[in-house]
C-alpha positions as CSV (number, residue, x, y, z in Angstrom):
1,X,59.2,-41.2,40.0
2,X,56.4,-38.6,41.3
3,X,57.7,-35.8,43.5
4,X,57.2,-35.9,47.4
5,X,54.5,-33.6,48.3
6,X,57.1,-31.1,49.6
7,X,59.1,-31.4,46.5
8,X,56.1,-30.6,44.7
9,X,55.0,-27.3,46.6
10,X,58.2,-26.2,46.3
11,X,58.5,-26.1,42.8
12,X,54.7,-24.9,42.2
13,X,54.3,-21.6,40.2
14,X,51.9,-19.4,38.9
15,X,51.6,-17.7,35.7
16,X,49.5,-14.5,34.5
17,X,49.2,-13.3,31.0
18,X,47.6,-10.8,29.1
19,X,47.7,-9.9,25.3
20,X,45.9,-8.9,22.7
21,X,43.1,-12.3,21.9
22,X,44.8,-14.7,18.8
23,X,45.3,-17.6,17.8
24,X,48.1,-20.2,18.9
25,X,48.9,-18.2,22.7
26,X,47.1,-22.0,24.7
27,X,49.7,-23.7,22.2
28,X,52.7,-21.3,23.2
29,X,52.0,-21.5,26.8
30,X,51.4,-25.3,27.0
31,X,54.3,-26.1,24.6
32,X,56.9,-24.1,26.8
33,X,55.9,-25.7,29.9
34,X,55.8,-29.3,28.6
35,X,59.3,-28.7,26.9
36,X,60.3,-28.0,30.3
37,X,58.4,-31.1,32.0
38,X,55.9,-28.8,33.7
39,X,52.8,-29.9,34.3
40,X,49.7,-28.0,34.7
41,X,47.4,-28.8,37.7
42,X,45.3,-25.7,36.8
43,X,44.4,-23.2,34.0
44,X,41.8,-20.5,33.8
45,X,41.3,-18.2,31.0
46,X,38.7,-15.7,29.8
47,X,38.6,-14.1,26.0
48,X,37.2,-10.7,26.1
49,X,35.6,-10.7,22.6
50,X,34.4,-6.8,22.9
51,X,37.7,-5.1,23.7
52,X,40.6,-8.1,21.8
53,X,42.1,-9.3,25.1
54,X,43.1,-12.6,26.3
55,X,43.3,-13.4,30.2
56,X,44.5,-16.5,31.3
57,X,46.0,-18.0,34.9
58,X,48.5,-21.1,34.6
59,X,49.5,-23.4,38.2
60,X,51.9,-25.7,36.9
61,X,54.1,-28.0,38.7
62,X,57.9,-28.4,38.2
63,X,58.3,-32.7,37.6
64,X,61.7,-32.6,37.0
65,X,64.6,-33.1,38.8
66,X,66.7,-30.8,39.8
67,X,63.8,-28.2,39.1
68,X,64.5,-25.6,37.0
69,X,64.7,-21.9,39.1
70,X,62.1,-19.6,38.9
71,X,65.0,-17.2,37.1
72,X,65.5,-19.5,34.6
73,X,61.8,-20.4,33.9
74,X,61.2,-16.4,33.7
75,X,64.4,-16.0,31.8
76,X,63.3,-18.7,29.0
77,X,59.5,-17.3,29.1
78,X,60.7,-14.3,27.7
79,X,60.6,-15.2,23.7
80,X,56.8,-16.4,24.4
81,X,55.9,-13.7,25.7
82,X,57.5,-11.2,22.9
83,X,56.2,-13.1,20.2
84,X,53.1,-12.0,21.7
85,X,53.3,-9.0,23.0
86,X,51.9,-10.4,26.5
87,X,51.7,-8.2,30.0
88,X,53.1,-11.3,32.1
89,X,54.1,-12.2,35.7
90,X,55.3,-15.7,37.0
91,X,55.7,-16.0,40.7
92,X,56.6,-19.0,43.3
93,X,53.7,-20.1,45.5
94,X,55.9,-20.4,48.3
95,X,56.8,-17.0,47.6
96,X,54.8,-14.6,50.2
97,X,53.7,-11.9,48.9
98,X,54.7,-8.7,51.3
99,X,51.8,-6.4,52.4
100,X,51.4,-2.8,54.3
101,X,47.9,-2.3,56.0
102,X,46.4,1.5,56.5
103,X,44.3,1.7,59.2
104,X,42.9,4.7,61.0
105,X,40.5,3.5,64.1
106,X,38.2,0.6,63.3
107,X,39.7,-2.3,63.9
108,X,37.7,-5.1,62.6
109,X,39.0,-5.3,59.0
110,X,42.7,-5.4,60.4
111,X,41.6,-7.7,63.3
112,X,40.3,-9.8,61.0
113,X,43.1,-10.3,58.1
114,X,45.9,-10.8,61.1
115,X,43.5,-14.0,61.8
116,X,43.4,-14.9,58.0
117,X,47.6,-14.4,57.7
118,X,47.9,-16.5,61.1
119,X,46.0,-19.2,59.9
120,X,47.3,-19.6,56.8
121,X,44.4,-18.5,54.9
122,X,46.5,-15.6,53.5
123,X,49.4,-16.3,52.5
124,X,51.4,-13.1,52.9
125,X,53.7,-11.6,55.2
126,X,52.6,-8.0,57.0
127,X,55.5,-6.0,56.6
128,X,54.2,-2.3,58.3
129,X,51.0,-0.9,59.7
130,X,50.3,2.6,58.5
131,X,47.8,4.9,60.7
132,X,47.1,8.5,61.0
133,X,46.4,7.5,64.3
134,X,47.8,5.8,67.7
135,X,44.5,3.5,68.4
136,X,45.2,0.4,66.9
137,X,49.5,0.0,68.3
138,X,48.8,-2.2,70.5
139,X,46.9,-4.6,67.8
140,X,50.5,-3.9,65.8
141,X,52.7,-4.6,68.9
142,X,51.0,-7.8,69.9
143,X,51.4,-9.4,66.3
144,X,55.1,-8.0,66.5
145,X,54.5,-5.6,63.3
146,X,56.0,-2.2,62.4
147,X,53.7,0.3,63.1
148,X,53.8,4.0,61.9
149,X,51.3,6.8,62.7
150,X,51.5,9.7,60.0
151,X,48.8,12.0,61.3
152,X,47.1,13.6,58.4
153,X,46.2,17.6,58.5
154,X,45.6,19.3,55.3
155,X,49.0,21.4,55.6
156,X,50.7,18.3,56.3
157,X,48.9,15.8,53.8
158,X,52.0,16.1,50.8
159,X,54.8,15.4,53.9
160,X,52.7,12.4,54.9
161,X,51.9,10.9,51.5
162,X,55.8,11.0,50.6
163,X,56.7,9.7,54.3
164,X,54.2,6.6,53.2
165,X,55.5,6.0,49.9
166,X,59.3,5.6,51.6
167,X,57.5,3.2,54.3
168,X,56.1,1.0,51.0
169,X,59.6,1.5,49.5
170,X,61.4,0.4,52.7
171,X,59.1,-2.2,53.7
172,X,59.7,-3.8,49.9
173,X,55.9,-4.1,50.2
174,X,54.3,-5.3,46.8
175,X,50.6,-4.7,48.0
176,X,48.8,-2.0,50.1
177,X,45.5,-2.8,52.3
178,X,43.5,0.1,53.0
179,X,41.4,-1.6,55.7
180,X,39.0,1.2,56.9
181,X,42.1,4.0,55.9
182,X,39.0,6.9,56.3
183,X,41.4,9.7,54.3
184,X,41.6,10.2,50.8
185,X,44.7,9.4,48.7
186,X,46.0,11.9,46.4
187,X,45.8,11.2,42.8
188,X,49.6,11.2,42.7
189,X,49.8,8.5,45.6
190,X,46.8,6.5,43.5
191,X,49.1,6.6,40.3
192,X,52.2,5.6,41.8
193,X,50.0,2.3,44.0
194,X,48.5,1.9,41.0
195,X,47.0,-2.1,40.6
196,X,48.6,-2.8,44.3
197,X,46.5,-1.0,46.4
198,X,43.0,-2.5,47.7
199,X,40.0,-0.2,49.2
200,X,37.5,-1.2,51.2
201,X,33.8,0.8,51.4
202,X,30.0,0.6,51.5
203,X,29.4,0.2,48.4
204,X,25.6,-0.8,48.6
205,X,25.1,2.6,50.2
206,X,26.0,4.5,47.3
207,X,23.7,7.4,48.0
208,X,24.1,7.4,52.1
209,X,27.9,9.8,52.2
210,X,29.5,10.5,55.1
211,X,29.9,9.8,58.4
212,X,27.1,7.5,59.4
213,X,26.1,5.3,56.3
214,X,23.9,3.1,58.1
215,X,21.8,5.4,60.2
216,X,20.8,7.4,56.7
217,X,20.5,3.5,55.7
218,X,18.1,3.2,58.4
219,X,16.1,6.3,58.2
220,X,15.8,4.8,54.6
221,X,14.3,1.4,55.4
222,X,16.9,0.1,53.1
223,X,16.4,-4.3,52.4
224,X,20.2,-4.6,51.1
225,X,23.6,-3.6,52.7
226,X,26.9,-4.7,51.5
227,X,30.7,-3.7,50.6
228,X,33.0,-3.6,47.6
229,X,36.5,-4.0,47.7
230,X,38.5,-2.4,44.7
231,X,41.8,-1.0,43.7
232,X,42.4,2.6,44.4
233,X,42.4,5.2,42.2
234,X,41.7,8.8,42.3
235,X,38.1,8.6,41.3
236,X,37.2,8.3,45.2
237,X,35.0,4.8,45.7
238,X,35.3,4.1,41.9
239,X,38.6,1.9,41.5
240,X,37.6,-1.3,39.3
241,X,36.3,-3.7,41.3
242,X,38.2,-6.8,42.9
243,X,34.8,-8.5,45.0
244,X,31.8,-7.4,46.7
245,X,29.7,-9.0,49.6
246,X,26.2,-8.2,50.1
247,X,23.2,-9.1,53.1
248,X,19.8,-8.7,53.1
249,X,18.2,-6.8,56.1
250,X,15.0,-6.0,57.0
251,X,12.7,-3.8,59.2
252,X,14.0,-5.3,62.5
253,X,17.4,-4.1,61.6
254,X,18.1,-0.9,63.6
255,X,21.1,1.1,63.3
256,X,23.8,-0.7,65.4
257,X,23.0,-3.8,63.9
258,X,23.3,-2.5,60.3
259,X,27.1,-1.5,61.3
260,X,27.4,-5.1,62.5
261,X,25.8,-6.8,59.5
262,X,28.5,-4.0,57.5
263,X,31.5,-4.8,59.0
264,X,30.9,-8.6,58.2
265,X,30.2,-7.8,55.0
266,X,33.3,-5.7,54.7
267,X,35.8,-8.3,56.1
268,X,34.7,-10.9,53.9
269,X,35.1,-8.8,51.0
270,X,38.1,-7.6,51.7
271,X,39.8,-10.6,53.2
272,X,38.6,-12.4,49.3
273,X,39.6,-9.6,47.5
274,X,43.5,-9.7,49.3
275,X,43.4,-13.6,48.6
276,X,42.3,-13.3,44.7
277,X,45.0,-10.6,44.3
278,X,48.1,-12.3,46.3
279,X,46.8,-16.0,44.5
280,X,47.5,-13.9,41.1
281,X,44.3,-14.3,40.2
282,X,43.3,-10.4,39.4
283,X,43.6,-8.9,35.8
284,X,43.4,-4.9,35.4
285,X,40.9,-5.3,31.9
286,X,40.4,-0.9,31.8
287,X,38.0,0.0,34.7
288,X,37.0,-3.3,35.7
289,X,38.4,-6.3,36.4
290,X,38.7,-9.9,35.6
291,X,39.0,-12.3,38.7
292,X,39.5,-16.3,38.3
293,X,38.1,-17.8,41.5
């Protein structure tokens, strides 16, 4: 007898694996989860020939009754993934992930994933909003979300950085947003958030720094604008990349409507990029990244 739909969703999970590339690791996985009557409703995977590694994605389904507990299916998954050597994580899709959003003053990015997580297009739960400044509370206070301004000052930066990391620690929050953060992490901060913690930034003006991208974009005549989203790290800008939107523009395009055309680039990228990695569908493969859509 087939499950009811809500039987079915309940007992939906995703699995992520890593290892070095050999044979027999499709076998392994699809062997443990038919033993268990799982079935699979989807399965991506990627062999990267030039540096040995295997990447692979499983959404299986639970068909029997009582289904087995995410505990247990972890528990048993274990000898699999020792036999080979795999960097592994199974997770419930019911199972929200928890996210804390930085912010400093622009609004748009943050305006625009509070839409996504009330819709159901992101399927996470804002646990805090961080700030080193007071201009976006009321945004906070009308989605009934924690906010904390940490004002940042070069004497104060090492106070404020720890005072963050309790707020992650607190908060239990698995991912961090940096959604127009404009301060630099510290390499310490960018080790211990490192692979949960997503930047947003102009990354098709690589060579306009500064304050006002799209004016020296302007005074450039430039024909492409865009944005990357990546995880941090403490190469500023240079995290490995998660997804990146780009626009054409052309002549007509003066400097107000560049930072228009940029901020809709850098919502949709970010907004994709927070959905690829709370879906479980980002690998760390050295500096870059490999991303099943």
């Amino acid at each position: 007898m087939s499950p009811t739909a809500c039987e079915a969703q309940s007992s939906t999970y995703v699995l992520k694996v890593s290892c070095a590339g050999t044979r027999g690791i499709v076998a392994a996985i699809g062997n443990f989860l038919a033993d268990r009557g799982c079935y699979i409703v989807e399965m991506a995977q990627y062999d990267d020939e030039e540096q040995g590694r295997y990447f692979s994605r499983v959404l299986f389904r639970a068909d029997t009754r009582p289904a087995p507990s995410l505990t247990d299916m972890r528990e048993a998954f274990r000898a699999t993934a020792t036999r080979f050597d795999m960097e592994w994580e199974m997770r419930s899709t019911q199972e929200k992930l928890r996210v804390l959003i930085m912010v400093s003053k622009y609004d748009h990015c943050l305006d625009d994933l509070l839409y996504r997580v009330r819709t159901g297009e992101l399927p996470m739960t804002v646990a805090a909003i961080v700030s080193n400044h007071d201009a976006l509370q009321s945004v906070a206070q009308r989605h009934d979300i924690p906010y904390h301004v940490l004002p940042v000052r070069p004497e104060t930066k090492a106070e404020q950085e720890g005072k963050l990391l309790e707020i992650v620690e607190s908060t239990r929050s698995e991912l961090v947003v940096l959604a127009r953060y404009m301060q630099v992490l510290s390499d310490e901060v960018c080790r211990k958030l490192s692979g949960r913690a997503i930047n947003i930034h102009h990354s098709f003006l690589p060579g306009f720094k500064g304050a006002k991208p799209y004016h020296q974009a302007f005074d450039r005549g430039v024909k492409l604008i865009g944005a990357t989203a990546h995880y941090v790290t403490g190469d500023l800008d240079e995290g490995p990349i998660i997804e990146q939107s780009v626009q054409q523009v052309d002549h007509t395009y003066g400097p107000e409507r560049l930072v228009a055309a940029g901020r809709d680039s850098e919502k949709l990228a970010l907004a994709n990029a927070v959905r690829f990695h709370i879906e479980s569908r980002v690998f760390l493969n050295g500096n870059k990244t490999v991303v099943f859509r």
